[in-house]
N, C-alpha and C positions, 0 to 999 in steps of 0.2 A: 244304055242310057241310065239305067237305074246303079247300073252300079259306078258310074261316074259319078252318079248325086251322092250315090253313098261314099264316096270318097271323099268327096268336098266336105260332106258333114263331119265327117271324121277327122279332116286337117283342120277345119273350123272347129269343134270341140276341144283339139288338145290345143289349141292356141290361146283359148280361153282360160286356159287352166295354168297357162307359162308361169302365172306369179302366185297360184296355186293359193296355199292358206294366209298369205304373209299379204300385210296389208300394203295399201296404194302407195308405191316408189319403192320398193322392196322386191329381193325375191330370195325362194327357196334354197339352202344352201345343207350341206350336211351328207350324212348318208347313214346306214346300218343302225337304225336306230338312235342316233344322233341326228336331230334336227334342227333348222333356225333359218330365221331371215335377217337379212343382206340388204344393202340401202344399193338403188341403183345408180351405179357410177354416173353424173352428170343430170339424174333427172331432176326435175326441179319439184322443188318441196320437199326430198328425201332427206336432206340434212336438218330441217325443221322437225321430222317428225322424230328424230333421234333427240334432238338435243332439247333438254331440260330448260323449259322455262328460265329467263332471267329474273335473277333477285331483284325486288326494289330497288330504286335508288331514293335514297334521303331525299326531301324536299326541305330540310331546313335541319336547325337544332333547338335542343333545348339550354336556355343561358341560364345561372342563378344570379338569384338577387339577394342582395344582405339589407339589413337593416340592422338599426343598434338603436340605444337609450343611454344618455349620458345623462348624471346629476351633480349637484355640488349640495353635498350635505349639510356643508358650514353655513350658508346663505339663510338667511331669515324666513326665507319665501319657497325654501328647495327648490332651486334654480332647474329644473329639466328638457333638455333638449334631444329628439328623434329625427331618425333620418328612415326614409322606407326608398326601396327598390334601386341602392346602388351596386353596379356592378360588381365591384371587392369589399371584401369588407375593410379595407385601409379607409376606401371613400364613404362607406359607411358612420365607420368610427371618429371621420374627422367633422363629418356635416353636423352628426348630433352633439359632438361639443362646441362645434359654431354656434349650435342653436339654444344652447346649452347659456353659452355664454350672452348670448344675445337677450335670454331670459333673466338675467342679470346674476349669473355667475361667476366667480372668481375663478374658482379652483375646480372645474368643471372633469370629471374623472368617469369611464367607461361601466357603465355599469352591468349594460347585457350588448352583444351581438350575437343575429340571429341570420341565418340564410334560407331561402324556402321556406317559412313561417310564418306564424303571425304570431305578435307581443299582445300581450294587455298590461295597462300600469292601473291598479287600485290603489285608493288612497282615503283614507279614515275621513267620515263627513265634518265639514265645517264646524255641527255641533258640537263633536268631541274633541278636535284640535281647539277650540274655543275654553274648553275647559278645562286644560292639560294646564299646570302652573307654567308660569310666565319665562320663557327659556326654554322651555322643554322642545326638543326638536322631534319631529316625527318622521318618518319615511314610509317611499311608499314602495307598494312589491309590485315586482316584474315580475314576468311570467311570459313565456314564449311555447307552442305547442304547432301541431299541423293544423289544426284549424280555430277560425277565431275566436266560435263558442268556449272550446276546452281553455287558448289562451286567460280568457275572461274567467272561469269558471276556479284556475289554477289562480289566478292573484285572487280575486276576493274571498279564497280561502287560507290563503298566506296572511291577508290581510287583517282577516278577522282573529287567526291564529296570532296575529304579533300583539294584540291587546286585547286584556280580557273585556269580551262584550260592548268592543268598540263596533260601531258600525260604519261598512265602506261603499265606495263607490266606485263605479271604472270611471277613470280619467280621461282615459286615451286607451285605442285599439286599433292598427293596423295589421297588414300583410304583407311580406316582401316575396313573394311567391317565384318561378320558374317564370320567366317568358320564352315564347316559341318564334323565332327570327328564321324568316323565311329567307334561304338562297337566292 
């Protein structure tokens, strides 16, 4: 009797050991020192635990947006008109001299376009355009950057730079930035 148990234990042991070091749905494969594991043909989960996670799939993209600044310099009043977050910049370019125009512009001409950005326009305070003799035209600086502070920060340095110790103001500041459109 004893040595029948001892047989059982013995066929129970090495059958434990079938798939040896190689992890679950695998088994040992190789020999003379050359070793490895094998996916078992048909079991389930062996193909999973071979193959490489799948990559992401995109959930959307990212679109740019343009923006521009048209003026007409000849106008009495510097006609200026902006466009923020158009698709192209053709639709950029044509809304800000509508708007341009709309500001009672003749001769309404592109002054900046900008995509992913923000503009600032400065423009010399009331006080000192008030004192400029009579005809004197002024203009005012654009300035476009990544973000709105530095836009702002780039014109009313352009601005102060195009007259000696005139002092400016920001006008106008937006951002035509990336939008994210989900699939």
């Amino acid at each position: 009797m004893r040595i029948f148990l001892l047989a059982v234990m013995a066929l129970a042991s090495s059958s434990a050991f079938a798939e040896g070091r190689c992890p679950p749905g695998q088994f040992p494969v190789g020999g003379q020192g050359m070793l490895g594991c094998a996916p078992i043909p048909g079991a389930s989960g062996a193909d999973a635990a071979t193959q490489a996670p799948a990559s992401p799939k995109p959930t959307g993209k990212w679109e740019t947006r343009w923006g521009a600044v048209a003026d007409d310099a000849t106008s009495r009043n510097l006609a200026t008109g902006v466009s923020t977050s158009q698709k192209s910049k053709r639709a950029a370019v044509a809304a800000a001299i509508d708007d341009c125009k709309s500001a009672g512009g003749k001769s309404c001409k592109l002054r900046l376009a900008y995509h992913n950005q923000c503009v600032a326009i400065a423009d010399p305070t009331m006080e000192f355009v008030r004192s400029q003799p009579k005809g004197s035209l002024t203009s005012n600086n654009v300035s476009a950057a990544e973000t709105i502070e530095r836009a702002k920060s780039n014109a009313m340095k352009e601005c102060e730079k195009a007259g000696s110790g005139q002092q400016c103001s920001i006008v106008y500041s937006a951002c035509s930035m990336s939008e994210f459109k989900a699939f």
